[in-house]
Structures are given as C-alpha cells and as structure tokens.
C-alpha positions as CSV (number, residue, x, y, z in Angstrom):
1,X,-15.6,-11.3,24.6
2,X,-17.9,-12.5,27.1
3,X,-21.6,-12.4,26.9
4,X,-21.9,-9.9,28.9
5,X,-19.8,-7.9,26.9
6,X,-21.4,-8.8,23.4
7,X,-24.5,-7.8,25.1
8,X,-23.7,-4.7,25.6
9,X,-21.8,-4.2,22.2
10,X,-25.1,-4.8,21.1
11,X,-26.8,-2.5,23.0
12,X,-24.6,0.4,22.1
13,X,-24.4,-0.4,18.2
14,X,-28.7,-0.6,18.1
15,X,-28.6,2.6,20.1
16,X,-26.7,4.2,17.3
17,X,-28.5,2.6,15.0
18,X,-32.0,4.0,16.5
19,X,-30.3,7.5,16.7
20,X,-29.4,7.2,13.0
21,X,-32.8,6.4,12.0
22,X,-34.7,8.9,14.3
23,X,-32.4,11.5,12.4
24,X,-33.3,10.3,8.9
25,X,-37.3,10.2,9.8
26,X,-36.7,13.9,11.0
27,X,-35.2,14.6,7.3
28,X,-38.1,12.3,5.8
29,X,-40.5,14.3,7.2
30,X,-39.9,16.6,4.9
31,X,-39.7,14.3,1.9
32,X,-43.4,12.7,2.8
33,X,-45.3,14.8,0.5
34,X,-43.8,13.8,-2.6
35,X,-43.4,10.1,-1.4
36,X,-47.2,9.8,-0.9
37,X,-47.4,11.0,-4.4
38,X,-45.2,8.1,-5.8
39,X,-46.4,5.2,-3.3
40,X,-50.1,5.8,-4.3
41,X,-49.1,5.6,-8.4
42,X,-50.0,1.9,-8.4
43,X,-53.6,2.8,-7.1
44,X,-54.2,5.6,-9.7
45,X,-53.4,3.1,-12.2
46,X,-55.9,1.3,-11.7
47,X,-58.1,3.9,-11.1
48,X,-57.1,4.7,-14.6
49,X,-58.1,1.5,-16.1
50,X,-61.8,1.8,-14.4
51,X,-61.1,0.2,-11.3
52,X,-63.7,1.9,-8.9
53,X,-60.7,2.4,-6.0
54,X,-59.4,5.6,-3.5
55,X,-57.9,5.9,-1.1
56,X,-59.1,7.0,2.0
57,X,-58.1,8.3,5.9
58,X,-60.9,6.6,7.9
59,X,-60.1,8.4,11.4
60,X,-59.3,11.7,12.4
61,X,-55.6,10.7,13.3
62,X,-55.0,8.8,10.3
63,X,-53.5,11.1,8.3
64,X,-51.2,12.1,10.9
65,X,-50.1,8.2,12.3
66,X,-49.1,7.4,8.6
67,X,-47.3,10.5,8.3
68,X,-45.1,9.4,11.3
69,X,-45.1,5.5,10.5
70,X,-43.7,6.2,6.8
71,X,-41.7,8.6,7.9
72,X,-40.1,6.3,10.0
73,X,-39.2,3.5,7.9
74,X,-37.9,6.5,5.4
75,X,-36.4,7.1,8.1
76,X,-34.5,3.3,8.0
77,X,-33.7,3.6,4.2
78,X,-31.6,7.3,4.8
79,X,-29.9,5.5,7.7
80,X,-28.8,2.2,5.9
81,X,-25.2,3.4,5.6
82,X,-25.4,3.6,9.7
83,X,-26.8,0.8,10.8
84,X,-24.9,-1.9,7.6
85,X,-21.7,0.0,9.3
86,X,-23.0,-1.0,13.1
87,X,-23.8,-4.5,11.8
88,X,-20.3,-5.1,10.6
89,X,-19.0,-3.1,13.6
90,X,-20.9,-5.8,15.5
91,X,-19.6,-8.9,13.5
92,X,-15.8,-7.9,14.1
93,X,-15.4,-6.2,17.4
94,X,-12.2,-4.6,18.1
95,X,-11.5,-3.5,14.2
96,X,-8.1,-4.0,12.9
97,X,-6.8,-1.3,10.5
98,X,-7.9,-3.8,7.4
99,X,-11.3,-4.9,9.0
100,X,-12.2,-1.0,9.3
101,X,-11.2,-1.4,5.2
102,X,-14.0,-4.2,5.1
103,X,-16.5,-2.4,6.9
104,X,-16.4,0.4,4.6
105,X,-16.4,-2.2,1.6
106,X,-19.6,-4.1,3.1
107,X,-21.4,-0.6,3.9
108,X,-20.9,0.2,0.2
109,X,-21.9,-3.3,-1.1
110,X,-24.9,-3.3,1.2
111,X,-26.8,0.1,0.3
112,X,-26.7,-0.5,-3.6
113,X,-27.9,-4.5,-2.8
114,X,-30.6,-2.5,0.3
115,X,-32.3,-0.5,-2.0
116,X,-32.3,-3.1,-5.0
117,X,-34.3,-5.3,-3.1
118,X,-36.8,-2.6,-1.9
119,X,-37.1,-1.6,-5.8
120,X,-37.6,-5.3,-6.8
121,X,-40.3,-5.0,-4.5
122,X,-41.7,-1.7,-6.0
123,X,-41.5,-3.4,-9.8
124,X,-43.9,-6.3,-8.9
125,X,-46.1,-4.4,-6.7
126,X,-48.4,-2.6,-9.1
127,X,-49.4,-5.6,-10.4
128,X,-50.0,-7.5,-7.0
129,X,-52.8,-4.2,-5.9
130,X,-54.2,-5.1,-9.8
131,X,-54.6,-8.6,-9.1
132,X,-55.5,-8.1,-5.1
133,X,-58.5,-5.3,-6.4
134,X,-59.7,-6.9,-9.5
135,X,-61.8,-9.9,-7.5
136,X,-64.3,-6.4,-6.6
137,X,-67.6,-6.7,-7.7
138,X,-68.8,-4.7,-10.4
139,X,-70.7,-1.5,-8.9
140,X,-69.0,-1.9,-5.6
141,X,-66.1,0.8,-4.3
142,X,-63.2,0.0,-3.0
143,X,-62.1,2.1,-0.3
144,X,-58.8,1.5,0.7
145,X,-57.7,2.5,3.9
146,X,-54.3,4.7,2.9
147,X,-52.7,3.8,6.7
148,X,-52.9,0.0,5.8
149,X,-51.9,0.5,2.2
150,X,-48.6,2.9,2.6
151,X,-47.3,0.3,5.2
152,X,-48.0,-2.7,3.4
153,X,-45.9,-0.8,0.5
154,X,-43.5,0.1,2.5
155,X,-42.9,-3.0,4.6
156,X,-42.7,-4.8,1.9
157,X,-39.9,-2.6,0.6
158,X,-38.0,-3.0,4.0
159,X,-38.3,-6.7,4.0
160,X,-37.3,-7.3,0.3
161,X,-34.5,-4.9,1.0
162,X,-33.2,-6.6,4.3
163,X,-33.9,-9.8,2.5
164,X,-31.0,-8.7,0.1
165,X,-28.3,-8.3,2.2
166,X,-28.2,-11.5,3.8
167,X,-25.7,-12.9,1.1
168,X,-24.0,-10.0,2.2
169,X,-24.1,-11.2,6.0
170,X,-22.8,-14.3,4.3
171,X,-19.7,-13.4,3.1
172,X,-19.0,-10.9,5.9
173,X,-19.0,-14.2,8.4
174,X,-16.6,-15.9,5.9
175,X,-14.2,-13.0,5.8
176,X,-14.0,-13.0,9.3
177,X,-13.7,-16.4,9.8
178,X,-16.9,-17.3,11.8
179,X,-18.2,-19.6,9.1
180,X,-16.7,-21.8,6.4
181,X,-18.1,-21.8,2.8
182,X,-18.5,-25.5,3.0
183,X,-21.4,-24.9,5.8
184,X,-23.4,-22.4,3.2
185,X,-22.5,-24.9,0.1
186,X,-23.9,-27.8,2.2
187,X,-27.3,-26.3,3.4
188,X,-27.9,-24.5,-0.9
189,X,-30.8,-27.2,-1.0
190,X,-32.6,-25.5,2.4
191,X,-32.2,-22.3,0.9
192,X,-33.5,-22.8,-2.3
193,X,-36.5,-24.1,-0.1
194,X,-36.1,-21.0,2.3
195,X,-35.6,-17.8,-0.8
196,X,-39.2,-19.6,-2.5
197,X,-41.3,-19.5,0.9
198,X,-40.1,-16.5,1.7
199,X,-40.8,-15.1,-1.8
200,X,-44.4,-16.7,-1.2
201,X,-44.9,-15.8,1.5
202,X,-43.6,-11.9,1.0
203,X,-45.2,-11.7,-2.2
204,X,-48.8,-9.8,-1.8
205,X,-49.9,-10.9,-5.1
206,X,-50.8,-15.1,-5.8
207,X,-49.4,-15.3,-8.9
208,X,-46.5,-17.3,-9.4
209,X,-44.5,-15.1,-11.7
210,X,-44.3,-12.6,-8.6
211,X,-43.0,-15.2,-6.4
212,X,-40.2,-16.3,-9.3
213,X,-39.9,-12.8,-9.9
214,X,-39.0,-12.3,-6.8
215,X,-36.8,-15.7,-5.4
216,X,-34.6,-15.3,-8.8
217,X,-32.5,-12.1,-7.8
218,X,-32.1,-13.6,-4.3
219,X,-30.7,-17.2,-5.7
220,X,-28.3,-15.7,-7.6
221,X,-26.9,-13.3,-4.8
222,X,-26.9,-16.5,-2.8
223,X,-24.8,-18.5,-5.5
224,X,-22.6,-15.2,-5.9
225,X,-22.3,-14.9,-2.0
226,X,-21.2,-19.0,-2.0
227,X,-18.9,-18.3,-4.5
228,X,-16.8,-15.2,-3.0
229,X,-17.0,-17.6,0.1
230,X,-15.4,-20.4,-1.5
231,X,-12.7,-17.9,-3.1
232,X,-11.9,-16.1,0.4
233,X,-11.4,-19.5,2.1
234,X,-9.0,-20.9,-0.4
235,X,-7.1,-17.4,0.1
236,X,-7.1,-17.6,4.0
237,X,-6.4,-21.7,3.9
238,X,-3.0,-20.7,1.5
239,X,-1.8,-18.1,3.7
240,X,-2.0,-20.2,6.6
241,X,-0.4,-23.1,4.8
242,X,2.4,-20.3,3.6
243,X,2.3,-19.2,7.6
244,X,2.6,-23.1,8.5
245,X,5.4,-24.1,5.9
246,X,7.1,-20.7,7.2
247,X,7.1,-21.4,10.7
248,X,8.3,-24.8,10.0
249,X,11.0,-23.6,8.1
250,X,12.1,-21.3,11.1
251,X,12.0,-24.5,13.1
C-alpha cells in the first residue's frame, strides 16, 4: 500500500475505534456510580486505619468533569475488543480468510492480557495511596481532590493494561511476517532496561517491591511473546523450505 493509503487505513480504523469507545462511555455512564464506589476503596482504607483523608470536589463542575473523564476511559475498557480487532485490522491490511482467523485469536488473547494489566495495577495501588498519604503530618487533613485521584487510578489502569499487550503486538508482527524473532531476541537486554523504567516510572508508589511487582508479569509475557516468535518462524522458515525443495522438484 502506499502511504497515502496506510494513512487513510489509519484514519478509518481510529475512527471506528473512537466510535466504539464513545459507545461504551455512553453504557459506562451508567456504570459510574458503583465504580466510584470501588475506585475510592483504597482511600477508605486508610481512612479506616486513622489516616485523617477524603475525598473532596473542589469546584462546582468537578463532580460532573470526572463523571465524563471516567466515563470515558470506562469507556476504552468496554471497547477493547474493537479497537485490539482495528489494531490487527491495521497490521494485515487486506485479510485473508486465515488472517481474519488470527485477528479473532489476537482480539481474544488481548482482552484477558488488557484487563490483567489494569488489575495488576489495581492490586499494587492501595498500597502506593498508603505509602503516598502516610508522609502527612499528624493533625493535618488531607483533602484529596477526587478529579485528580479517579484519573490517576484510572490512567494508571489504562497504561498498565496497554502496557500488556505489547508482547501481544509482538507476536502479531511475527505471524505476519514484518519482524523476525531474532530482532526481539537481540534487543531482550533493552527491554529488560525498558519494562524496569517503565515500571518506575508508572509505579505511583517509591517502593521497590511495586516496581518488581509490577516489571515481573511484563518480563515473562515478553519471554513468552519471544518464544511463540521463535516457534512461528521455524514453522514459516520449514514451509518455505518445503515450498523451495517443491518447486525445485517441479523444475
């Protein structure tokens, strides 16, 4: 395809994509009330332990702009199934029969590996607002501004969760041919590097065993993802050998 045509395939499968996730914020917003309840259950923890902490709206439209914002990215997690399909749509334009096979395979790998990574995120996080609300001084409230904290819990669920499909990206551009194991098993070292600063840096608590906690899961999906990599080239490299030895024979 030429450029101008990938652009435009790209146009059409975000435009789908948005569509998807405007439908599944109109459906979330429906299903904020008792999400609120559960994304504030790490602050009435510690409100249970003595911490003086609440959470607060601190303008008049507050209430209402995290309503919308939450809903939105609830929005993203009800529409995974679209936009993983649009992703692979992407990566193999013109599906063959099969590669219509392997998008349905990678849309139902990718939702179970989606929202594992958004609840690795959601098991490490009340301890991170423990640890982040402890260093207040005795006799001192802190108010927490609810807008601020229900995005930073639910961006960090989107990021850990997008952050767990990428050894799924890496096997779909092996299957398809756009990328040969040996490339991922050569640069391992620069993701090991990559998965821990990324866990650092993702992590909102300072303590190391959130940052293991977190870079553990995503080096073994990596060394899973290498090894279905390896095993789909070897497939590929003896069918085109049998394809070779074949034709020569025809010859």
């Amino acid at each position: 395809m030429a450029l101008g045509d990938h652009l435009r395939e790209l146009r059409t499968r975000v435009l789908i994509s948005a569509v998807a996730i405007v439908v599944g914020a109109i459906g979330a917003w429906f299903l904020y009330d008792p999400v609120f309840a559960l994304l504030q259950q790490p602050v009435e923890q510690i409100i249970g332990g003595g911490a003086q902490t609440q959470l607060n709206f601190t303008t008049t439209t507050g209430a209402f702009d995290t309503k919308v914002r939450v809903t939105i990215i609830l929005g993203t997690f009800l529409a995974c199934p679209v936009w993983l399909y649009e992703i692979w749509a992407f990566l193999a334009p013109g599906l063959t029969r099969k590669e219509k096979w392997g998008g349905a395979a990678f849309v139902l790998t990718g939702i179970p590996l989606f929202l594992g990574g958004a609840y690795v995120a959601w098991l490490v996080l009340p301890a991170a607002v423990r640890i982040l609300t402890d260093v207040t001084p005795d006799g001192v409230w802190n108010l927490l501004s609810a807008n601020e904290y229900l995005m930073f819990v639910m961006q960090l669920m989107l990021i850990f969760g997008i952050a767990f499909l990428l050894p799924l990206i890496m096997v779909a551009l092996t299957a398809l041919g756009l990328v040969r194991s040996r490339t991922w098993a050569k640069g391992w070292r620069w993701a090991v590097v990559v998965i821990f600063v990324f866990a650092a840096v993702a992590t909102p608590s300072p303590d190391v065993a959130s940052m293991i906690f977190m870079a553990v899961p995503m080096l073994g999906l990596y060394g899973l993802a290498l090894l279905i990599s390896l095993i789909l080239d070897r497939r590929r490299d003896k069918r085109i050998a049998a394809e070779e030895a074949e034709l020569g024979i025809a010859d």
